[in-house]
N, C-alpha and C positions, 0 to 999 in steps of 0.2 A: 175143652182141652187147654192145661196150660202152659207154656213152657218155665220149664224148671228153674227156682233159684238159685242163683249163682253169682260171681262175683268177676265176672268179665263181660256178659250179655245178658241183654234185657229185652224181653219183647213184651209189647201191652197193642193188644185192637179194638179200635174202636167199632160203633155201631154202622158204621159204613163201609168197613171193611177194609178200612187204611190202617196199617200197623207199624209202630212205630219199634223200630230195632236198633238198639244203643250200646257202642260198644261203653262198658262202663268200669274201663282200669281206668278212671281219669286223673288218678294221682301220679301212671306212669306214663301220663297222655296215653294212651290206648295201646300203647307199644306191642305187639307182637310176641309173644311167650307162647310156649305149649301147651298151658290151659286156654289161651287166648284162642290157637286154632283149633284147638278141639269146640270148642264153645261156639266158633261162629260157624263150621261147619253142624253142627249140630243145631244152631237155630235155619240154616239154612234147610233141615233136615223138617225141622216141626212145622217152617211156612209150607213146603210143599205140599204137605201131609193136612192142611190148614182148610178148611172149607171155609165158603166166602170170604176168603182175599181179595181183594179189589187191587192194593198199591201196598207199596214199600218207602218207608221211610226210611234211610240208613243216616247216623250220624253217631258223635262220640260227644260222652261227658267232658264235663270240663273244660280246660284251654285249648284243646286240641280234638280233629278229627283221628290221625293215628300218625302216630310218629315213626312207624316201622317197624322191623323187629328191633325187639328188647337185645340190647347189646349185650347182655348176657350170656343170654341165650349163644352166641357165639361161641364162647369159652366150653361150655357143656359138651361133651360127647354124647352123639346120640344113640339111645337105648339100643340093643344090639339084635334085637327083633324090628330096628325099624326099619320099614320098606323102602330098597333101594330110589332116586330121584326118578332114576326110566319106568318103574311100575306104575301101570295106571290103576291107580287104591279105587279112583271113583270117575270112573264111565273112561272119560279119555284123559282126564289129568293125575297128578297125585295132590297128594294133602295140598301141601303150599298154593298149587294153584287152582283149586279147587274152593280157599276161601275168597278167592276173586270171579271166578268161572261161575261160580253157583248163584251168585247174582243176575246173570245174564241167563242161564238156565231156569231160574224162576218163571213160570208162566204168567208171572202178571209185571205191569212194569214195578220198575225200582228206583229210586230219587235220594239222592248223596246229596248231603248237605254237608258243606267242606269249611270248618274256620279252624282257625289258628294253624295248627301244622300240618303235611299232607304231604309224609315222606316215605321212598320206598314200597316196602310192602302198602304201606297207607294210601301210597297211590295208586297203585294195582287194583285193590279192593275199591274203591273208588274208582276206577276207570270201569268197572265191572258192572256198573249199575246202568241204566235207562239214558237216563239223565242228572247233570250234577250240578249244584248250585250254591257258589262259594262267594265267602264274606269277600271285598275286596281286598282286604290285607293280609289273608290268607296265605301263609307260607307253603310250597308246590316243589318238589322234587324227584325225580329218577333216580337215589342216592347209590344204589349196588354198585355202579363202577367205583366208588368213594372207599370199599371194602376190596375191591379187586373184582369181585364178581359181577355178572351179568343179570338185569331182570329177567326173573324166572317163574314168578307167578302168573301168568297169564299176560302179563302186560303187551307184549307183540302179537296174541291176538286180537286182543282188547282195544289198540293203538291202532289198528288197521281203521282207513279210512278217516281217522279222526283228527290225525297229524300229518301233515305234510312229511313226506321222505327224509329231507333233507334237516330241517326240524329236528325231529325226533331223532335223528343221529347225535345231531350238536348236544341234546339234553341228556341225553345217555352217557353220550360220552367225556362229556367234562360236568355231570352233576349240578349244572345250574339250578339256582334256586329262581324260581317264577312268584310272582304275584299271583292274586287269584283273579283280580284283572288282564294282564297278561296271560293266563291261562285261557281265559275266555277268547283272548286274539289267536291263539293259537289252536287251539279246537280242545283243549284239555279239560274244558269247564263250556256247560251250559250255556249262563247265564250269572252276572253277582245279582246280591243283596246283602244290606247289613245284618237284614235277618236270617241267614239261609236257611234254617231249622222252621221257620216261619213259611215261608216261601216252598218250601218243599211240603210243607203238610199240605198248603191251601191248595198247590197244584194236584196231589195225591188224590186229597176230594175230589175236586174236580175232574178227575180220570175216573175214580171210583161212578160216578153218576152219567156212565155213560155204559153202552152194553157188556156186560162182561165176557160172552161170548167172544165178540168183535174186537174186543182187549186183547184180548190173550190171540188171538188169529194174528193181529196188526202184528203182535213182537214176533210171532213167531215166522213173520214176513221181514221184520225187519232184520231177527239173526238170521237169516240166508240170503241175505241180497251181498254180502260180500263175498260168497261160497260156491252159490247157483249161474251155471248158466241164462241167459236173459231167455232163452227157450225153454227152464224148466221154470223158472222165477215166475212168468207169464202162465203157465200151467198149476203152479202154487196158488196164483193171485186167484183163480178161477174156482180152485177146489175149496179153498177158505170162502168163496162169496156163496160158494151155491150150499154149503154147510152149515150158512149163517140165513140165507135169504128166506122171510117165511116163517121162521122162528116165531116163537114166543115173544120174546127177548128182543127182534129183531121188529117185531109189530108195534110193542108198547114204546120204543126207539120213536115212532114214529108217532104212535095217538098221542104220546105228552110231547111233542114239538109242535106237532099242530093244535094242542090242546094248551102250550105253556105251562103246562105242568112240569114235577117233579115225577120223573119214571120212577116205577117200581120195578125192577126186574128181579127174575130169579135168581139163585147164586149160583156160581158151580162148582 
């Protein structure tokens, strides 16, 4: 199965199962338009649908990771069939924040490699993934109060936990632009490199080469730890081991560790 050509997103996977998904307007640094969100909700669509996934690469062509929506786009009236901001189009969000939410929805992790700009929308979408890993000079903003409006794609649930309260006020509300070093002090980035496209592939393998099973149980431990009481969390933690223990998957985990081998495991 491949995902279709187009001219805002690109996806290619490799034989490990690490795929690499690029937003590619990189003439408009990746800016946000309505081909734009249809496009990424739709490859978010083809990974799910994806057998052997292992990881996610997220990044953009060109100078920039995404610059936000296209300023254009503002001026336009929206087509008069389109669904109100309160309707949830897709499970509990609607479009806008659904191309950020769907990253974290993904059952396998997801790894944002963040250079050049990384504004608005761009950040959202990026707050959205696993983990994110940005060039140091890296330009970083919460730009919506800069228009009047409030971030709306996902970003306050996506910011839970990862920014400090008081923080995330300040950035919101007077639009500071961060480094992507500074980012990194502040919880909004991983980790730098000058490579991040680099850096997030080798980490992606490396995720890939471990259980896939145990992959996908881990995230889906880790989106509820901000949600679950520590008495259901504790009872999650227990349904995932005993689901996993035994396994296939969960045996070969162990004869290539004690053997120093490379595992083979199944896909799912």
């Amino acid at each position: 199965m491949q995902f279709p050509s187009n001219d805002r997103v690109s996806i290619t996977m490799d034989d490990h199962g690490v795929a690499q998904v690029r937003l590619t307007r990189g003439d408009k640094m990746n800016a946000l338009d309505p081909e734009m969100f249809a496009r990424i909700i739709e490859a978010g669509h083809f990974l799910q649908k994806t057998r052997g996934l292992r990881a996610v690469v997220l990044s953009g062509e060109g100078k920039s990771f995404c610059a936000g929506l296209d300023t254009a786009s503002f001026a336009a009236e929206p087509p008069s069939d389109e669904p109100s901001l309160t309707e949830r189009t897709y499970g509990n969000s609607n479009k806008f924040q659904q191309v950020a939410m769907q990253w974290r929805k993904l059952p396998v992790p997801v790894i944002a490699a963040i250079h050049g700009v990384c504004f608005g929308g761009g950040m959202q979408i990026a707050s959205g993934a696993d983990i994110r890993i940005a060039a140091p000079d890296a330009r970083m903003a919460i730009m919506e109060l800069k228009w009047g409006l409030v971030p709306d794609m996902g970003g306050y649930a996506l910011w839970r936990g990862l920014v400090r309260d008081d923080v995330l006020r300040e950035l919101v509300y007077t639009n500071r632009e961060i480094s992507g070093e500074e980012a990194v002090g502040l919880g909004l980035a991983t980790c730098l490199d000058d490579e991040p496209q680099a850096r997030a592939t080798a980490l992606a393998h490396q995720i890939a080469g471990r259980n896939p099973h145990a992959i996908r149980a881990a995230k889906r431990l880790s989106n509820a730890m901000h949600d679950r009481s520590t008495n259901d969390l504790l009872m999650e933690e227990s349904i995932e081991q005993h689901a996993i223990m035994r396994t296939p998957n969960q045996i070969e985990a162990v004869m290539a560790g004690m053997a120093k081998r490379e595992p083979k495991f199944s896909d799912v």
